[in-house]
C-alpha positions, 0 to 999 in steps of 0.5 A: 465563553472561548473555546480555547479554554477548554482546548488541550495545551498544544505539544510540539509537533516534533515530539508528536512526530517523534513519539508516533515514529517510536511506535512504528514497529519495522519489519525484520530482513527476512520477513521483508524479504518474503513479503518482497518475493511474494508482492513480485510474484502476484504481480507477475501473475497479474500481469500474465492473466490480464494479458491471457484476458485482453487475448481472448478478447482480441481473438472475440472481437477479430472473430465479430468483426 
């Protein structure tokens, strides 16, 4: 027996596509408003404490050597 048939008819892949981009459900201006000010925020965070970290390491390693 073929496998093809019991495979499902095949739909255009443009209608798939078009049918999972209605699905989509996008962001408000003001939520992605939020989201962008607190994606910068925990990123400048970041940044000053993996700076604060690689300092004291520094100073660790400047007192061994």
């Amino acid at each position: 027996m073929s496998e093809t048939a019991n495979a499902p008819a095949k739909t255009s892949r443009w209608k798939g596509l078009k049918a999972e981009w209605k699905k989509i459900i996008w962001p408000t201006k003001s939520t992605l408003a939020k989201e962008s000010v607190a994606v910068v925020i925990i990123t400048v965070i970041l940044g000053i404490l993996i700076k604060l970290i690689d300092l004291g390491i520094d100073k660790l390693l400047a007192l061994i050597l």
